[in-house]
C-alpha positions as CSV (number, residue, x, y, z in Angstrom):
1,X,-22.0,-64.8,42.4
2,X,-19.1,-62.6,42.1
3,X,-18.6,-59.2,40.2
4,X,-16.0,-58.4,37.8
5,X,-15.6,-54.7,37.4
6,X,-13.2,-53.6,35.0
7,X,-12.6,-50.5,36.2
8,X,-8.9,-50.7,34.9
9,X,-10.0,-50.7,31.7
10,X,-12.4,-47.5,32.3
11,X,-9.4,-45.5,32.9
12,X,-7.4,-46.7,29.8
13,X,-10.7,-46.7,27.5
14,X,-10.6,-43.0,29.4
15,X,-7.2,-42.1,28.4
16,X,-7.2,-43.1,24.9
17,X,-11.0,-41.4,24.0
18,X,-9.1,-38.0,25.0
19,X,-5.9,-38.5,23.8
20,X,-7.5,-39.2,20.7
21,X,-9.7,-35.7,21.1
22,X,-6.6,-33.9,21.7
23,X,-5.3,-35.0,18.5
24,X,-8.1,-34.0,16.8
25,X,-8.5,-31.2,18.3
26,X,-5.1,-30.3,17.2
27,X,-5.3,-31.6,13.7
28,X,-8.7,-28.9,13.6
29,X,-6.6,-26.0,14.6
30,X,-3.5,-26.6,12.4
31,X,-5.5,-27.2,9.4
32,X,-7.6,-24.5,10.0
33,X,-4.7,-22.1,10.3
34,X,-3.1,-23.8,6.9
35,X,-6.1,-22.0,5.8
36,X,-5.9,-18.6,7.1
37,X,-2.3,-18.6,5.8
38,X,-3.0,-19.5,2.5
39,X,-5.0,-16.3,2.0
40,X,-2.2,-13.9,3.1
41,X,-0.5,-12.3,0.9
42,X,3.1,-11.4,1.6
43,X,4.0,-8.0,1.1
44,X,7.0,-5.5,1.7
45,X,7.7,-1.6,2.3
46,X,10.2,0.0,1.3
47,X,10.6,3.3,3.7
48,X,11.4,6.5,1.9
49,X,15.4,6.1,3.4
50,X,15.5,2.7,1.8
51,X,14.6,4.1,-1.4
52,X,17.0,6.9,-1.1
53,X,19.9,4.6,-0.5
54,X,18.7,2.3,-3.6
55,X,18.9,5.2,-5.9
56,X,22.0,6.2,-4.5
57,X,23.6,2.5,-4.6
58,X,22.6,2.9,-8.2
59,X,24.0,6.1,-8.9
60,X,27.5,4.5,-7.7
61,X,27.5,1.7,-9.5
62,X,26.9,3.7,-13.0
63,X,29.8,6.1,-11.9
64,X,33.3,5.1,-13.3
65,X,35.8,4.0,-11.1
66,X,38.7,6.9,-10.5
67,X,41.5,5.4,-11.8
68,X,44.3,6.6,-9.5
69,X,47.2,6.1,-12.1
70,X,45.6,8.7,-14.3
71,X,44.9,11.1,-11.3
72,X,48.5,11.2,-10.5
73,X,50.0,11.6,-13.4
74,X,47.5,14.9,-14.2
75,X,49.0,16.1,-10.6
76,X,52.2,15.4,-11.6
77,X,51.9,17.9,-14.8
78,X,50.2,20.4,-12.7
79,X,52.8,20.7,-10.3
80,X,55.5,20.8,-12.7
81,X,53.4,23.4,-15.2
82,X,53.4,21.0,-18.3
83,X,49.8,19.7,-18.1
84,X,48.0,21.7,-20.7
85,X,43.9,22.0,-20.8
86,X,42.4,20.1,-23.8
87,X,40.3,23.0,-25.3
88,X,38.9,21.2,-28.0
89,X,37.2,18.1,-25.7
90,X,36.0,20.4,-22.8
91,X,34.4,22.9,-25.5
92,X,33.0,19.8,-26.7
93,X,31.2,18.3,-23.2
94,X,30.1,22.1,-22.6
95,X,28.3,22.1,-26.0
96,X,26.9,18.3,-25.3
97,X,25.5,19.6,-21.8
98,X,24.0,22.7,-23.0
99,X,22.4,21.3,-25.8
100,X,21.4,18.3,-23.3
101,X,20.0,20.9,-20.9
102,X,18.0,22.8,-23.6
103,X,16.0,19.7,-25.0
C-alpha cells in the first residue's frame, strides 16, 4: 500500500487560512477606527494674536481708500497759501463726535 500525503496542499490550505485572518484582522481594525472617528468632533482655536489681526483686517477693510489725487491737490494749496479750512463741515464732525461721545 502506498501513502499519499498532501503535504503541499497543507502549506497552501496554511497560507490562505492566514492570509484570510490578516484580512480580517485588518477589516476589524479599520472599521473599528471608522468608529472612533465618527465621534470626533472637529474643532479650532483661534489664539488671542489671530483675533487681533481679524479685528484689525476688519478695521482696514471699513477704512476708505486715500485717494492720492485728492491728497495732492490739498498739498498743492497748502504750499501755495490758497487752501482755505472749511469751518462750517469741521464744526460740524466736532459737534457729531461730541454728541457721539456723550450718548
Amino acid at each position: 500500500m502506498v501513502k499519499i500525503e498532501n503535504t503541499h496542499l497543507n502549506r497552501i490550505t496554511h497560507n490562505q487560512t492566514n492570509n484570510a485572518q490578516q484580512v480580517d484582522k485588518h477589516n476589524r481594525l479599520t472599521e473599528h477606527l471608522r468608529e472612533d472617528t465618527s465621534e470626533v468632533k472637529d474643532e479650532a482655536h483661534l489664539s488671542r494674536q489671530a483675533r487681533l489681526l481679524s479685528k484689525i483686517r476688519t478695521k482696514l477693510d471699513e477704512t476708505p481708500e486715500i485717494r492720492a489725487d485728492k491728497v495732492e491737490l490739498l498739498k498743492k494749496q497748502i504750499e501755495a497759501g490758497v487752501y482755505e479750512i472749511p469751518i462750517e463741515p469741521l464744526a460740524q464732525k466736532f459737534l457729531d463726535r461730541f454728541i457721539k461721545s456723550t450718548s
